[in-house]
The first five atom37 places (N, CA, C, CB, O) and aatype in JSON, in Angstrom:
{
  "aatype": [20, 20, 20, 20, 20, 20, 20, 20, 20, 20, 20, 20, 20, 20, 20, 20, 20, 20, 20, 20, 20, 20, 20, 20, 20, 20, 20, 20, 20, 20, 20, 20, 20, 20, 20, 20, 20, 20, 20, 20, 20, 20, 20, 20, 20, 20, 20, 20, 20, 20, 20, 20, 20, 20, 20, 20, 20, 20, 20, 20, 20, 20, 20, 20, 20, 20, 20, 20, 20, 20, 20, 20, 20, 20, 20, 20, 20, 20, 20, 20, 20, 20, 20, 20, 20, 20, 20, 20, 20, 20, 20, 20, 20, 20, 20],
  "atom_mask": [
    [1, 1, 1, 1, 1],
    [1, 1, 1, 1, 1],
    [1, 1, 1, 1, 1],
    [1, 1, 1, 1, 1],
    [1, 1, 1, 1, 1],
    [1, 1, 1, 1, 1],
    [1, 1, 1, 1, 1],
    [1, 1, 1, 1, 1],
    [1, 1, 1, 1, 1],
    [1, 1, 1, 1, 1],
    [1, 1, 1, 1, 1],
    [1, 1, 1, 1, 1],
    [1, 1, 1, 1, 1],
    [1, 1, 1, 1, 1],
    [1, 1, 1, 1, 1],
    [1, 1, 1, 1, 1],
    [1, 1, 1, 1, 1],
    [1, 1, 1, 1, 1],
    [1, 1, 1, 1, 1],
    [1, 1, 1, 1, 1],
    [1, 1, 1, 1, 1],
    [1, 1, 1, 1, 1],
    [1, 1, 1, 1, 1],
    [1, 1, 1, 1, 1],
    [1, 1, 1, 1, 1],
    [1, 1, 1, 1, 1],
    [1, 1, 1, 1, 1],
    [1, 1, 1, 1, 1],
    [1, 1, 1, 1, 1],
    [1, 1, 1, 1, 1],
    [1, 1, 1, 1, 1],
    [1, 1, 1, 1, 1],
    [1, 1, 1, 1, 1],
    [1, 1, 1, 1, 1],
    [1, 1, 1, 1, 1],
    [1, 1, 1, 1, 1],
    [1, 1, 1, 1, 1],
    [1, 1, 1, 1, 1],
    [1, 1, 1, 1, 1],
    [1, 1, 1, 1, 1],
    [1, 1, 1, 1, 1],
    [1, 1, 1, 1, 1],
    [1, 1, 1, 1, 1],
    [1, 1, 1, 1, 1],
    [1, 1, 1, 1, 1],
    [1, 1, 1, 1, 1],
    [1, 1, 1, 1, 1],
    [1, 1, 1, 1, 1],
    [1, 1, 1, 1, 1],
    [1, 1, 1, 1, 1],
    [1, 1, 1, 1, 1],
    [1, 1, 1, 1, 1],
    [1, 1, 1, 1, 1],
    [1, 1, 1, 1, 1],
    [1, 1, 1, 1, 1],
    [1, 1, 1, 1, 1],
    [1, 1, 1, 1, 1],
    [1, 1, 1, 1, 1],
    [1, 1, 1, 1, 1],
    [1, 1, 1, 1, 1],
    [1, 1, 1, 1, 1],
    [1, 1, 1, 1, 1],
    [1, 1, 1, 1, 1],
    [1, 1, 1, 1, 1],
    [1, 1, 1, 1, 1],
    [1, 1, 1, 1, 1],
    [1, 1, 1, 1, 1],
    [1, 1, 1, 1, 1],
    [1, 1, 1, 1, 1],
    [1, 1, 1, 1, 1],
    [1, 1, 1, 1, 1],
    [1, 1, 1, 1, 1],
    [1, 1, 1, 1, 1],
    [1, 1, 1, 1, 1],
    [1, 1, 1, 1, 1],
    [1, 1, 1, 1, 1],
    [1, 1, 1, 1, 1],
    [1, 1, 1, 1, 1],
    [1, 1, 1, 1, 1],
    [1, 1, 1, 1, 1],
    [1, 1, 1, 1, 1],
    [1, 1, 1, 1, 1],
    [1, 1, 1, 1, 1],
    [1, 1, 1, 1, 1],
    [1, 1, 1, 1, 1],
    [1, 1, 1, 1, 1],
    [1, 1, 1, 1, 1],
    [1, 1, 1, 1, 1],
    [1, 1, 1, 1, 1],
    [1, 1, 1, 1, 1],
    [1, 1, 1, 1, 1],
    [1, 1, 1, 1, 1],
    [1, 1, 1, 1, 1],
    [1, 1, 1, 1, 1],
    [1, 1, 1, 1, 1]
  ],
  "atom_positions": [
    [[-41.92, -2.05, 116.05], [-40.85, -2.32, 115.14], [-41.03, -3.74, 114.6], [-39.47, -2.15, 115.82], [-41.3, -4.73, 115.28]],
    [[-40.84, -3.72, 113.29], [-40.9, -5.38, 112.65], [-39.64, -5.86, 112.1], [-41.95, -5.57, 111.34], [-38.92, -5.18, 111.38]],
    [[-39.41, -6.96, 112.43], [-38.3, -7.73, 112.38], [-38.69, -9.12, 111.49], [-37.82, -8.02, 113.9], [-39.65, -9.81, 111.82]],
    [[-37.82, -9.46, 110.31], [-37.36, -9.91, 109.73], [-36.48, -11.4, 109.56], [-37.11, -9.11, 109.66], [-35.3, -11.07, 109.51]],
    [[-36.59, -12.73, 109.47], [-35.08, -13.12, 109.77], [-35.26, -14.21, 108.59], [-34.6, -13.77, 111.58], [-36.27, -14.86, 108.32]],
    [[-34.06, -14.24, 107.97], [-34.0, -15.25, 106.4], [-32.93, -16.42, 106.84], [-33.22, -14.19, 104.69], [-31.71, -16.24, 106.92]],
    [[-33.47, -17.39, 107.06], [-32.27, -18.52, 106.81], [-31.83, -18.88, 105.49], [-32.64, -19.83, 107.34], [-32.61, -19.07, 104.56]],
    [[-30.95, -18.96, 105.43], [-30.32, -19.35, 104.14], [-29.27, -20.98, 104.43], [-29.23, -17.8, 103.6], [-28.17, -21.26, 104.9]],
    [[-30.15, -21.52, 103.96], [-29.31, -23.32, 104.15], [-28.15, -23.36, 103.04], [-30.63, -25.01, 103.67], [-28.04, -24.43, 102.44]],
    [[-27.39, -22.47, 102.72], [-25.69, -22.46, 102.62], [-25.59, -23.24, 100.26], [-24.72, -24.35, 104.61], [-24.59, -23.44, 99.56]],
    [[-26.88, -23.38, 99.99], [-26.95, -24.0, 98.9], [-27.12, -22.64, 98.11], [-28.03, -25.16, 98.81], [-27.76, -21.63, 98.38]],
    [[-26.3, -23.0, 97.02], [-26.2, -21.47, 95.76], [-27.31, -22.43, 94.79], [-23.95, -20.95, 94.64], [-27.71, -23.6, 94.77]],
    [[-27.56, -21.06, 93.94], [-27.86, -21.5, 92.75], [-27.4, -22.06, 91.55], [-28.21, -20.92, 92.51], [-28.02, -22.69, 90.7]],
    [[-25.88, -21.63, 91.63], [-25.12, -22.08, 90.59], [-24.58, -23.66, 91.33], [-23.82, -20.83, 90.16], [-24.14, -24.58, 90.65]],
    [[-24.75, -23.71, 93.04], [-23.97, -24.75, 92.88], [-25.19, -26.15, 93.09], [-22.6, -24.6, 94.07], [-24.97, -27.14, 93.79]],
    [[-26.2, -25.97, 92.47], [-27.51, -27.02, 91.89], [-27.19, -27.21, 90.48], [-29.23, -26.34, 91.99], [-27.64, -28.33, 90.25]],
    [[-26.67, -26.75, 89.4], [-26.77, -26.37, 88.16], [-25.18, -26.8, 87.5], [-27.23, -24.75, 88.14], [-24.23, -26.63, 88.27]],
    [[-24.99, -27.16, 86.56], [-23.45, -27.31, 85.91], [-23.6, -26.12, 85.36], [-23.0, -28.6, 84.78], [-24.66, -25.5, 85.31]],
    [[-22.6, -25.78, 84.96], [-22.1, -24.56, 84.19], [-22.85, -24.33, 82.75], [-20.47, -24.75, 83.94], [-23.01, -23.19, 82.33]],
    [[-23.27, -25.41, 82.05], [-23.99, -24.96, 80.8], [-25.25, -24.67, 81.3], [-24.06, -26.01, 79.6], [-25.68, -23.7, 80.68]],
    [[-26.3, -25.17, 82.39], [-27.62, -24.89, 82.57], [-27.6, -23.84, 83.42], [-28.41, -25.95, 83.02], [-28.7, -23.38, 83.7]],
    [[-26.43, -23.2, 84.04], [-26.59, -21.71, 84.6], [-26.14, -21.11, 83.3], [-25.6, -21.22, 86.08], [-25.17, -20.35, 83.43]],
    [[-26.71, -21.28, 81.75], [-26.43, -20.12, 81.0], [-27.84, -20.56, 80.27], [-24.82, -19.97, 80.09], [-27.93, -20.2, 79.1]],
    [[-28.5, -21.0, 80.61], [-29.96, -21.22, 80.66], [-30.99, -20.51, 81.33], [-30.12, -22.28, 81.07], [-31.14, -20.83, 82.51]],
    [[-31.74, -19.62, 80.88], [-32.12, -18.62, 81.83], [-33.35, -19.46, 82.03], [-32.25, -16.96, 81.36], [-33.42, -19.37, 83.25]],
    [[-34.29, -20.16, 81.7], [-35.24, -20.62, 82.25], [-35.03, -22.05, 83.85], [-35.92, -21.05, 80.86], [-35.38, -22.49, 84.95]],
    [[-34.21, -22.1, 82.71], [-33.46, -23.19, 83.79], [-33.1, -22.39, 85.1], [-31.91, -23.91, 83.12], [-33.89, -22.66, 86.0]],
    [[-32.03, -21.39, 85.5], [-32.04, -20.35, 86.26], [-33.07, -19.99, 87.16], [-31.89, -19.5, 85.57], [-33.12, -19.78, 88.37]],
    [[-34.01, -19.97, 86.1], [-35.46, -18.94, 86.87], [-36.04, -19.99, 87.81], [-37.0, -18.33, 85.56], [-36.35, -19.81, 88.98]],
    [[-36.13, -21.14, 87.07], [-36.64, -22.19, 87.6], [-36.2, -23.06, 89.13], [-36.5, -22.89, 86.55], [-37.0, -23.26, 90.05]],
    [[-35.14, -23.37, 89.12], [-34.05, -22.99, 90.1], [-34.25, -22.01, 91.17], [-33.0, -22.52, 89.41], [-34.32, -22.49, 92.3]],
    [[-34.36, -20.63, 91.04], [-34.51, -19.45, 91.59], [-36.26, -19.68, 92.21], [-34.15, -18.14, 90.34], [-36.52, -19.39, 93.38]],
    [[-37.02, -20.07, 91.53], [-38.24, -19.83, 92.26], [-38.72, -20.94, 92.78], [-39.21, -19.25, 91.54], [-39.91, -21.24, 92.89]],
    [[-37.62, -21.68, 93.15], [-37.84, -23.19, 94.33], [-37.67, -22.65, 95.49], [-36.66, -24.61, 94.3], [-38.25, -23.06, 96.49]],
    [[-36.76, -21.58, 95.47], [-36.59, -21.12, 97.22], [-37.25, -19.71, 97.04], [-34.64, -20.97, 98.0], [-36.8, -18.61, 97.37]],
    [[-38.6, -20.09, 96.35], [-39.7, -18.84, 96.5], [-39.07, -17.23, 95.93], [-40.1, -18.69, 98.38], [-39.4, -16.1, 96.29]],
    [[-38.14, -17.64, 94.99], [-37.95, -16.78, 94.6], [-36.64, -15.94, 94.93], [-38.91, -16.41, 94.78], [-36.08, -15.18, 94.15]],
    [[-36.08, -16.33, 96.83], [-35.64, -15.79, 97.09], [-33.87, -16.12, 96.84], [-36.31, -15.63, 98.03], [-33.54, -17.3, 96.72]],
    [[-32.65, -14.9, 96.75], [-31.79, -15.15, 97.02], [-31.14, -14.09, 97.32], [-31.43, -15.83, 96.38], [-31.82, -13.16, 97.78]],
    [[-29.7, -13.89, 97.16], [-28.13, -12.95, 97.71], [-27.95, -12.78, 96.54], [-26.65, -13.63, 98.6], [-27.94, -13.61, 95.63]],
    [[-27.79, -11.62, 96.52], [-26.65, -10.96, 95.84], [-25.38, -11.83, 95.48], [-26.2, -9.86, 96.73], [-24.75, -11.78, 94.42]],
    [[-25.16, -12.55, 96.45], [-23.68, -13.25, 96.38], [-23.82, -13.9, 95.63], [-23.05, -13.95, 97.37], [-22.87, -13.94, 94.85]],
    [[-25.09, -14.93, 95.28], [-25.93, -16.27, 94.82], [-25.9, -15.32, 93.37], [-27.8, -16.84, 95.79], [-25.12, -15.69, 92.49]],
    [[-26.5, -14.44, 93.21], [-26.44, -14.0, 91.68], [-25.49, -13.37, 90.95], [-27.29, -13.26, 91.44], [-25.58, -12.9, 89.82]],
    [[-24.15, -13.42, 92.04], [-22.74, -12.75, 91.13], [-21.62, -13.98, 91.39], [-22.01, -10.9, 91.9], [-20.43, -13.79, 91.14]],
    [[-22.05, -15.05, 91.85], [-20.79, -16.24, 91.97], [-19.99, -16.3, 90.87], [-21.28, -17.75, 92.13], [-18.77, -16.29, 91.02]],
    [[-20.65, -16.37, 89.37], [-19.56, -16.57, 88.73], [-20.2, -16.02, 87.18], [-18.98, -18.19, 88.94], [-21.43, -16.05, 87.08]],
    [[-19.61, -15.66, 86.28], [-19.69, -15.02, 85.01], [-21.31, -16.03, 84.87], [-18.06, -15.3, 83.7], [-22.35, -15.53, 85.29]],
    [[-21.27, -17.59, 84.18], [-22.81, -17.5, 83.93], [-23.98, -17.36, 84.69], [-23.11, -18.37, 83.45], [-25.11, -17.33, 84.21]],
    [[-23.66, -17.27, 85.95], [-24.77, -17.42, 86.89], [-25.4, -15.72, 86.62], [-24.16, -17.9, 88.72], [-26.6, -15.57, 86.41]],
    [[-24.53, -14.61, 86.65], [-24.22, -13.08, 86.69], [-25.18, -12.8, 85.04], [-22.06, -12.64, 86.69], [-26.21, -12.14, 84.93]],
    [[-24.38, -13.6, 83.81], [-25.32, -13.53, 83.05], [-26.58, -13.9, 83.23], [-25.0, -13.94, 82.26], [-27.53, -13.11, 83.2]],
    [[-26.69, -15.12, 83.43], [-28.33, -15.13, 83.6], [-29.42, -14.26, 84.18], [-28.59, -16.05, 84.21], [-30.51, -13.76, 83.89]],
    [[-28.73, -14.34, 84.95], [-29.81, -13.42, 86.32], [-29.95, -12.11, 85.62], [-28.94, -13.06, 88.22], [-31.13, -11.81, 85.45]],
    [[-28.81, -10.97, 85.03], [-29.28, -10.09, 84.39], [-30.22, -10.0, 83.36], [-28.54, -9.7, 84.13], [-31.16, -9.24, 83.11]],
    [[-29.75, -10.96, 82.84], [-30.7, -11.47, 81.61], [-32.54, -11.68, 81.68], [-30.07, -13.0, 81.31], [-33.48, -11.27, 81.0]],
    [[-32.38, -12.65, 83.02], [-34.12, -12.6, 83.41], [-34.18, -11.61, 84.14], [-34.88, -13.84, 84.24], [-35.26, -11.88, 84.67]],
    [[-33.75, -10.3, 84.77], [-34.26, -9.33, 85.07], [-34.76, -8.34, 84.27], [-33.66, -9.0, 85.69], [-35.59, -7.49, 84.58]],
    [[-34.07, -8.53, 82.98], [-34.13, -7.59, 81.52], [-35.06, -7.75, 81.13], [-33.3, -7.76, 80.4], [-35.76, -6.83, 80.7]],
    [[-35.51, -9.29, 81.13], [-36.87, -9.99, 80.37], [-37.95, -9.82, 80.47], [-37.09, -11.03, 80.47], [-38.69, -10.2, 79.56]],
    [[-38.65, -9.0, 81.91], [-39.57, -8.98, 82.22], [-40.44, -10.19, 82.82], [-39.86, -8.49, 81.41], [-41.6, -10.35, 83.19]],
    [[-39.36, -10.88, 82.72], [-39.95, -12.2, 83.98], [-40.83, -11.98, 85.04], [-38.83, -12.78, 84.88], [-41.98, -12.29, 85.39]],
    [[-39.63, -11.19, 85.51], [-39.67, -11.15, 87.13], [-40.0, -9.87, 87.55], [-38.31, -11.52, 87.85], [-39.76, -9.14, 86.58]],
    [[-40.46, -9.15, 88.55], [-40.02, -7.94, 89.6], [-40.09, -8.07, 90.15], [-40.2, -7.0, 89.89], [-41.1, -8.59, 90.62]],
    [[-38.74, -7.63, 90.95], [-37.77, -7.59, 91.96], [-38.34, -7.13, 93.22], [-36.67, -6.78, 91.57], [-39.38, -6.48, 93.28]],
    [[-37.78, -7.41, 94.01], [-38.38, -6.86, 95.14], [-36.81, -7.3, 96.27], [-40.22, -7.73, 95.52], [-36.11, -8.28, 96.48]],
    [[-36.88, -6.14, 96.63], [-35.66, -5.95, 97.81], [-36.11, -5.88, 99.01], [-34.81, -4.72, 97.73], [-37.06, -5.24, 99.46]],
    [[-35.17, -6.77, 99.65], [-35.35, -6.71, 101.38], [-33.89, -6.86, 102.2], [-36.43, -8.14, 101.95], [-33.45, -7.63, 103.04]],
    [[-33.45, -5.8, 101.55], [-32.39, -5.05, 102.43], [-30.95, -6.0, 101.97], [-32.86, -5.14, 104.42], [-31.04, -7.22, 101.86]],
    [[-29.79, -5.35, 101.75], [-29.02, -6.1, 101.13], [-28.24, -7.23, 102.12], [-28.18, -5.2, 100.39], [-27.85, -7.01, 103.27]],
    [[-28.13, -8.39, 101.42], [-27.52, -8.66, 100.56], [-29.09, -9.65, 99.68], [-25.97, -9.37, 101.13], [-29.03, -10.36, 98.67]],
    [[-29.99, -9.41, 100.31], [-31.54, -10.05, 99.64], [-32.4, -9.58, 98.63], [-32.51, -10.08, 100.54], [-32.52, -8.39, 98.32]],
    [[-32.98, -10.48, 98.14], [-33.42, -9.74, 96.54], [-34.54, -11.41, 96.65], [-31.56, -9.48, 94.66], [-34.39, -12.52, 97.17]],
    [[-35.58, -10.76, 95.85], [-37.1, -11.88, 95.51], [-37.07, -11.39, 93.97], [-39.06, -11.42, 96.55], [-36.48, -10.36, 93.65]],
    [[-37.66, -12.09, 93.19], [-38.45, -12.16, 92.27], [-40.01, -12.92, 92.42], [-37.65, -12.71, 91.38], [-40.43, -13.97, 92.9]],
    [[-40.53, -11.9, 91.81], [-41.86, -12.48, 91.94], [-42.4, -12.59, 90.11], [-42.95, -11.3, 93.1], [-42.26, -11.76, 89.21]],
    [[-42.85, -13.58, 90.11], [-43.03, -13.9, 88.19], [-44.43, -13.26, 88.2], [-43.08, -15.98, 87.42], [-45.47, -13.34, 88.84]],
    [[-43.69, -12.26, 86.7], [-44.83, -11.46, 86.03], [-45.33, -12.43, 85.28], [-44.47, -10.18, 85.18], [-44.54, -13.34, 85.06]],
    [[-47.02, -12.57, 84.54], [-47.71, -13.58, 83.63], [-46.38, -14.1, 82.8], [-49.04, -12.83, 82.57], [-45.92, -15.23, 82.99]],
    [[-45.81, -13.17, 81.89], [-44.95, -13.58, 81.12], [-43.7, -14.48, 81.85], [-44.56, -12.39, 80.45], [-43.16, -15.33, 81.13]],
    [[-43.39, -14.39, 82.79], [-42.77, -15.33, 83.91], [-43.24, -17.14, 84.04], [-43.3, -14.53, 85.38], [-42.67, -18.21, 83.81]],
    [[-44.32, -16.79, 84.45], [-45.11, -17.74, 84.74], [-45.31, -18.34, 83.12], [-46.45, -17.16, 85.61], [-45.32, -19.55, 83.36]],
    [[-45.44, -18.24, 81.92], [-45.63, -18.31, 80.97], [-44.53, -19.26, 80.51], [-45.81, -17.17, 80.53], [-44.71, -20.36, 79.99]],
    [[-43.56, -18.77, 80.74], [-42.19, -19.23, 80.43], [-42.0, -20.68, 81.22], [-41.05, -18.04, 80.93], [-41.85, -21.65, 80.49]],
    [[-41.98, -20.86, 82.4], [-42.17, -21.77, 83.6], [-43.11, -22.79, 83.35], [-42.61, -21.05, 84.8], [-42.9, -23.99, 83.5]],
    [[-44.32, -22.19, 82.91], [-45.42, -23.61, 82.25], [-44.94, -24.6, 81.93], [-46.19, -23.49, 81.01], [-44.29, -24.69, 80.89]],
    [[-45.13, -25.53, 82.7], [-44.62, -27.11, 81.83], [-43.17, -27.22, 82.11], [-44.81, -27.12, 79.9], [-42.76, -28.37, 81.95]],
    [[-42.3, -26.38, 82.46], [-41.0, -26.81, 82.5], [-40.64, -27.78, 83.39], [-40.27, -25.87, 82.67], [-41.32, -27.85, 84.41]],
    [[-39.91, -28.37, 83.3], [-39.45, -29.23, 84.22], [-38.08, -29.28, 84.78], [-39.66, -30.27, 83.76], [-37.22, -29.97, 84.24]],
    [[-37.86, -28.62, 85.8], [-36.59, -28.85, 86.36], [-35.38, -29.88, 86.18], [-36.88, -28.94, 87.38], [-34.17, -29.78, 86.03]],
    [[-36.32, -30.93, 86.27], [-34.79, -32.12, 86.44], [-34.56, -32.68, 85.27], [-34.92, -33.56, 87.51], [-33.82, -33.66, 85.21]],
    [[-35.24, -32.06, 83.96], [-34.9, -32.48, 82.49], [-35.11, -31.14, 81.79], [-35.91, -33.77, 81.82], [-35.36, -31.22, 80.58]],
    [[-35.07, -30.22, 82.2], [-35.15, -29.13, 81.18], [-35.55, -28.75, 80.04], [-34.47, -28.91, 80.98], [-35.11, -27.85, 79.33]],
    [[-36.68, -29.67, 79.84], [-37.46, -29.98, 78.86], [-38.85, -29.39, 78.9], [-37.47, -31.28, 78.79], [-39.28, -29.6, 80.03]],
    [[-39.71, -28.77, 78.17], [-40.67, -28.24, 78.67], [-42.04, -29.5, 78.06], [-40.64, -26.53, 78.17], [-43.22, -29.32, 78.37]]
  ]
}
């Protein structure tokens, strides 16, 4: 039998981000694939923009998803992912 175990150090995604750059989907993504991609369910429905975004880069073809049992969810960046991410820079949002 294989066993599993995810710490989660208690930090959201929305709560790194002000409210206008969680309606930033690169910004989002970017964000999202510091902790390798991984997060909750909870982390991607906290609040109306965080909920937009995340649908939004799942739509895009960013990412595919990959589930590991709920309340956990990965993205792993498709080329076009990675494409997007080139050059960006997190702490100025500037590419």
């Amino acid at each position: 039998m294989v066993y599993a175990t995810y710490v989660d150090d208690f930090s959201t995604i929305s709560g790194n981000l002000t409210r206008k750059e969680q309606r930033d989907i690169r910004r989002v993504l970017a964000e999202v694939m510091k902790a390798n991609g991984m997060f909750s369910i909870f982390d991607a429905t906290e609040n109306q923009e965080i909920a937009g975004s995340m649908t939004a880069i799942e739509r895009s073809g960013w990412v595919k998803r990959i589930e590991h049992g709920y309340p956990w969810l990965q993205w792993e960046l498709t080329d076009e992912g990675r494409q997007q991410l080139d050059g960006f820079s997190l702490s100025s949002g500037q590419v």
